[in-house]
Every structure is written in structure tokens, then in C-alpha cells.
N, C-alpha and C positions, 0 to 999 in steps of 0.2 A: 459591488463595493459597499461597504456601510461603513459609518461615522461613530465615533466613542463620544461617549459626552466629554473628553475633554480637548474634541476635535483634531485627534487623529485619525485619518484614516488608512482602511486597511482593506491594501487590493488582493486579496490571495489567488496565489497562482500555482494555487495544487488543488492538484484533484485528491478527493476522501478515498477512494477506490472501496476497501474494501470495509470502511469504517461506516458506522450509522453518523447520518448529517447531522445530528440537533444536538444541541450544546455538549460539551463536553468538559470537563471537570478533573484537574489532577492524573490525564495520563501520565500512567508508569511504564517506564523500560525494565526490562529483565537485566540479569546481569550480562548474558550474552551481548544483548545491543550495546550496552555504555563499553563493554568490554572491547567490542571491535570499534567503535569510536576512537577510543585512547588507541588503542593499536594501529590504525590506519594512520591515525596523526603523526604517531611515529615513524612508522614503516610500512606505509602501503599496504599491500598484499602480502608484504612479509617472508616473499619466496623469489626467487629470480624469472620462475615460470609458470605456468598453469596448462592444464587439457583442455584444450578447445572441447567444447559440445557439442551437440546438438538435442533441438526440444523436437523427441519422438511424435508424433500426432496421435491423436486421443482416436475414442472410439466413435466420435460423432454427437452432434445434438442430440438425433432421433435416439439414440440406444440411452443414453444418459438420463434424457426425459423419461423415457417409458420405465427405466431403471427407479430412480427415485419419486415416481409419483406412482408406482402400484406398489412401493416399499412400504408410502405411509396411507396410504388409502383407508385403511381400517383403524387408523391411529386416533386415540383421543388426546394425543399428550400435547404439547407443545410446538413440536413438529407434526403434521397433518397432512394432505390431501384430499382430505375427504369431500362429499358433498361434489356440486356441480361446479365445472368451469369451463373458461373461451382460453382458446388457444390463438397467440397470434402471434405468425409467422413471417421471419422477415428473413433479409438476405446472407445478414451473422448472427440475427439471432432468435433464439424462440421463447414464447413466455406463456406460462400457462397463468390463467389469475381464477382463485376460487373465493369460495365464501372466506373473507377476511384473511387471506393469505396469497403468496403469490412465489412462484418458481422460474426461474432464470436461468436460459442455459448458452453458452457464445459459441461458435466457430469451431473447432473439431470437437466438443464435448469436455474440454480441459478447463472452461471457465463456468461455476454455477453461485447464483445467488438464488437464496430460500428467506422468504421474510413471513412471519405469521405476523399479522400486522394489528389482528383481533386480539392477541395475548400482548400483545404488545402495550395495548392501547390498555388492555386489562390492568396490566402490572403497573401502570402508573399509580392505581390505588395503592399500591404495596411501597410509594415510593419511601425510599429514608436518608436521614440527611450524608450528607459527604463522609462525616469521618465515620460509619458505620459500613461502609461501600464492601464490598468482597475484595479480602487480599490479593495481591497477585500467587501466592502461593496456593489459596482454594482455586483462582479461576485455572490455573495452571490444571490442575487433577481436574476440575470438570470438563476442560478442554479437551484434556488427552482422555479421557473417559469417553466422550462422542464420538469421537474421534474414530476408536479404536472399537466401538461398537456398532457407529452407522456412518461409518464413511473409510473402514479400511478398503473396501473397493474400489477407492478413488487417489485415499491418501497413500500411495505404497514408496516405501525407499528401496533405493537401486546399494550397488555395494558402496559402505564406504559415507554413505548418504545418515544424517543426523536429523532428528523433527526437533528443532528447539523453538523453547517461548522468546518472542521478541519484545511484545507490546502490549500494553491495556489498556481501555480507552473505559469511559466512562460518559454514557447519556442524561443529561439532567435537564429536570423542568424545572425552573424558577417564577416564582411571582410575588406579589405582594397586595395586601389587603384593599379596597376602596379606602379603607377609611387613614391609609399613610403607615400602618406598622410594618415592623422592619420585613425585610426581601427574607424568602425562604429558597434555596438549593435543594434540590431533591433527585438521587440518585434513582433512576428508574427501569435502568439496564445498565449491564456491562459487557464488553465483548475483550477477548483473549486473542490474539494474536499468533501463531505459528510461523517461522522460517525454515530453511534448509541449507544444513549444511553440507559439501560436499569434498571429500579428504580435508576437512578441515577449514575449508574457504566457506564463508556466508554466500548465499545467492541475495543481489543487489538490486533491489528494483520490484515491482510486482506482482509478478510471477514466482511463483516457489512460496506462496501466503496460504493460509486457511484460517480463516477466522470463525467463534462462534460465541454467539451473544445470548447470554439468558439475562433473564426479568430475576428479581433479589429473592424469590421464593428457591430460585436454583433451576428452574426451566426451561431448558434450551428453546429459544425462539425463532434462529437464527443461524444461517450459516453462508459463505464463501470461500469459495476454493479456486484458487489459481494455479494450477497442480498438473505438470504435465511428467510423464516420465522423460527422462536422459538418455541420451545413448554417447558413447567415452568412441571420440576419434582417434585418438594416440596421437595427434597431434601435439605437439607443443608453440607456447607463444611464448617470448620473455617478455616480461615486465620492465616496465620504467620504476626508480628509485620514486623513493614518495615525493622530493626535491625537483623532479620533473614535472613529475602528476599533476602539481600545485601549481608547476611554472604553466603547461601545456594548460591547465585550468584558466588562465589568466584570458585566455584568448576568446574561451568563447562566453563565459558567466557575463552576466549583466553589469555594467558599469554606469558610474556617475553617483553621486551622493554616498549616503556609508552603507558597507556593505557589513557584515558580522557572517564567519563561517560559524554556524549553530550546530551543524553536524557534519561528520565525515567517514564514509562508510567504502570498502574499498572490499572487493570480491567478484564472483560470476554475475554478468547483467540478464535476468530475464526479463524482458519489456512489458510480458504478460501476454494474453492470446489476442488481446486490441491489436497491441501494437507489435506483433509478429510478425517479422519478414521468413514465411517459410524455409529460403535457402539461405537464412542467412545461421553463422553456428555462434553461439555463446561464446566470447569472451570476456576475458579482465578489463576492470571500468572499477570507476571510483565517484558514488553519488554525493555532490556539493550542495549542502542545505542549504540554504542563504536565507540571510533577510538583509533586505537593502532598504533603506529611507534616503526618502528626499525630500524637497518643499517642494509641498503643491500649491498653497496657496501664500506668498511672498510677504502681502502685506499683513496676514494674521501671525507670520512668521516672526516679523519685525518688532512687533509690540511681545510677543511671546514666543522666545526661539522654542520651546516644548509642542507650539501649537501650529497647525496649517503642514503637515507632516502628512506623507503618503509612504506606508511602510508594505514589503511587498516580497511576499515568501518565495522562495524558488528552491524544486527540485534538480538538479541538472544531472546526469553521469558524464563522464570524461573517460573517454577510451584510457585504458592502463597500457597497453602493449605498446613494446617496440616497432613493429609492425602489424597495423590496426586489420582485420578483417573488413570486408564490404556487411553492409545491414542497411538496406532499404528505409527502415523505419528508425534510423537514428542518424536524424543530420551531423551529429561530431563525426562520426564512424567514419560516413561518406566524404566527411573536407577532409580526415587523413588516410585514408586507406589508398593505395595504388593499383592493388589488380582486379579492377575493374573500369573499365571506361568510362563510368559514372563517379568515378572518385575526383578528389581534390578539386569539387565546387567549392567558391567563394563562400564565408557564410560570414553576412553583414549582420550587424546591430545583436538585438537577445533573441538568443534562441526560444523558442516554446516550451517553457516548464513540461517536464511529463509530470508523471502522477509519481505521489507521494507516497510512502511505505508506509 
């Protein structure tokens, strides 16, 4: 938690996933995201029904790793492998760390993070101020540029399947003199954002992202991919009206003080490969942004209702369907779903944010 100098504070309760942590400055939405916002608000999903999925399993950590680290092994560019490293292996996941870089890979091989942390650290000389930052329409082309040249073996669409931009984020150093002159911002990376669409519905939630962050010279430094292929059950679900969604919403989001819907995003949930329940298949769900405030501190409240404030971000998804599917890894799924013996547990108080888009 940390404190604003005008003694708000602010507990966040999302995870960055696939975004870099250090400041950030002027994230942009694409037209796609603000687009399914308005349109969720309206009408949900927009459709009476949806195809059940399911998220196919990758090819594995080991094939993934050895794929992308003899890819760039001879590489001088921005993406690298070169030189010496330690591998270290755990139970979801493996990590290779080399000179000033480092490669990440999770659970069937569907989850990687790549960070060159030496170029990184470089580009900060190149930083420039804010309104100078790369458009979202350049990061967009150098996105799908990477993309399409060193990551179609990862990134592929199924029939029907769309790669669109969602997001852009922006890292910046700030500081200011010893001697008191004014604070400077300085944009020192950015990264681009990727979703997926499928017959036309967004994937909601983590999974179905790739992101790729360069330094302002135009150098890719940077990449994550949450990207598993699909496979189409024929099944169908029906949807609840967006009038339900919002009512069924009510039940489980955080309560007590103000709450403000910041966004509303309604489509396929992929959890991502953290939070996969192998048997479990992709259904309709609808992610509730929140930010809620309350007084945390009464008496600074009193003298200053602006002040002693604890504001506190939350992701949540809300099953969309008529009839919910079982998903091990998603407590709303399991308080409404019935065909399983684990369904319809009690769920008391706020649920645990997942992770953020």
C-alpha cells in the first residue's frame, strides 16, 4: 500500500500480469477496448449464446525453452541469449537468467516472459518526455511486426480467430533536481498490448495477451505471451441479458463505501495458464473493474472528507451464462454452477481480485 501526498491511499488489488511494474504514464486503449466497453454496458455479449471451449495444452516448458533460447543465441539485437546462464527449475516453472537478461517459461509452455533488462536499463538514456512517447498506431506496426516475425510459432489463430490491439502502457522515470527545480517525466519504454478475438467475442481476462515492449530508439526488449490454441466443443451456453449480469454481479463484488464501475468488459474468460483448471472449458463471463473507496482513517476524514481515504482497485469476472460450467480456479463459477459436487459453496465477504488485463 503506499500513501499520496494528499493522504490518500491506495491498496491495489491487481496484479500487472503482463505489463512492466515501474510507473506508468497516459495508458492508451485502442479502439477495440473502449468499443467492447460501450457495448458490454449495453448488451452484454451481445448474442443469446456462445461455444463452450476448451484451452488445448501447449507443447511444454522444455520444447519452448530450448525453442527460444537457441533462436536468439547468436543475436546482437535487443532480444538475445547470448553468453552464459543458470537455469532454475521449479514445479510450473523454468527460468533461464543470462548476462543482463532473463527468459521465462510456465506450465505447458503457453506462458513466456523475456525481459532484456541490460537494454533496458540502457534505454533509459534515450529517455523523452511524455508527449513525445510512440503513438499507439507506430506501437501497433512494430507489434504486429515481432510478432509476425519471431513469435508466429507461438502466436497462431484458430478459424474465425482475430489478433487485435487492446492496450499501451507506458514506463517512465521521474525525478527532480537536489537543488528544488521542477519534477521531470520521462518516457523510457513502451509496450503494446495484443488480444483475441473469437467469431467476433473478445477473450476476457489474461490469457489470449501477448505483449511487446521496446526502448524509444524502436528495439524490441521485451516480450509475454499468454497464448494457448482452442479447440471448438459444439457445445452451446446461453447468456444472461446484460440486466442480469449486473444484477448476479451484485452478489459477489466488494461492498461497503463507493464503489465506481471503471470498466466493463463481457466475452470468453481465459484465466491464463496460472490460473487453469485443466478440465475445466472456457465460458462467458463478464470482467467488473471497480474501484471502491472508504475511510480508513475517520478522524483525518472528519477535519478533511478528501482526506484518510483508502481506494482500492478490483478485477473481478462474473460468470455470463445461464447455466454456469464447473472451473476449479474460479470461485463465482463454483458458487453457481451445479453439475458438480463441488458446486454451490457459500462465498462470504470479497472475493480475491484476479489479475488485471
Amino acid at each position: 500500500m503506499k500513501t499520496l501526498g494528499t493522504g490518500i491511499k491506495i491498496a491495489i488489488g491487481l496484479s500487472v500480469g503482463l505489463m512492466l511494474g515501474q510507473g506508468k504514464a497516459d495508458a492508451a486503449d485502442y479502439s477495440a477496448r473502449r468499443t467492447l466497453d460501450a457495448a458490454s454496458r449495453t448488451s452484454g455479449l451481445g448474442r443469446s449464446s456462445v461455444e463452450l471451449l476448451s484451452r488445448a495444452k501447449g507443447p511444454g516448458q522444455d520444447i519452448v525453452m530450448k525453442t527460444i533460447l537457441e533462436k536468439y543465441r547468436t543475436s546482437t539485437g535487443g532480444v538475445t541469449t547470448s553468453g552464459e546462464y543458470q537455469i532454475d527449475q521449479q514445479a510450473t516453472r523454468t527460468r533461464i537468467s543470462g548476462s543482463g537478461w532473463y527468459l521465462q517459461v510456465h506450465g505447458d509452455g503457453t506462458m513466456v516472459r523475456y525481459r532484456n533488462i541490460a537494454r533496458l536499463d540502457a534505454g533509459a538514456r534515450l529517455g523523452k518526455p511524455v508527449v513525445y512517447r510512440m503513438t499507439n498506431d507506430e506501437l501497433e506496426k512494430r507489434g504486429r511486426d515481432f510478432i509476425s516475425r519471431d513469435l508466429s510459432g507461438f502466436i497462431k489463430l484458430g478459424q474465425n480467430e482475430t489478433l487485435v490491439p487492446f492496450k499501451t502502457e507506458y514506463q517512465v522515470d521521474g525525478g527532480q533536481s537536489a537543488s528544488g527545480g521542477s519534477a521531470t517525466n520521462l518516457v523510457v519504454a513502451s509496450t503494446v498490448v495484443f488480444s483475441r478475438t473469437i467469431d467476433g467475442l473478445h477473450v476476457v481476462g489474461p490469457g489470449s495477451k501477448v505483449a511487446i515492449t521496446f526502448i524509444n530508439d524502436g528495439t524490441p526488449v521485451g516480450f509475454d505471451f499468454d497464448w494457448a490454441p482452442y479447440a471448438r466443443t459444439g457445445r452451446k451456453q446461453e447468456v444472461l441479458a446484460v440486466s442480469k449480469i449486473l444484477e448476479r454481479g451484485k452478489r459477489f463484488l466488494p461492498t461497503g463505501g463507493t464503489t465506481k464501475l471503471q470498466r466493463f468488459e463481457c466475452g470468453i474468460l481465459d484465466q491464463g495458464a496460472r490460473r487453469r483448471d485443466p478440465s475445466a472449458l472456457l465460458q462467458s463471463a463478464c470482467y467488473f473493474h471497480q474501484m471502491s473507496t472508504r475511510v480508513g482513517d475517520a478522524a483525518r476524514n472528519r477535519l478533511n472528507p478528501a482526506d484518510g481515504l483508502i481506494r482500492s482497485a478490483h478485477a473481478d469476472p462474473i460468470p455470463a451464462g445461464l447455466t454456469v460450467e464447473p472451473d476449479l480456479k474460479w470461485p463465482q463459477a463454483m458458487a453457481l454452477c451445479t453439475s458438480s459436487t463441488l458446486c454451490g459453496k457459500p462465498t462470504t465477504g470479497e472475493t480475491p481480485p484476479n489479475a488485471a488485463q
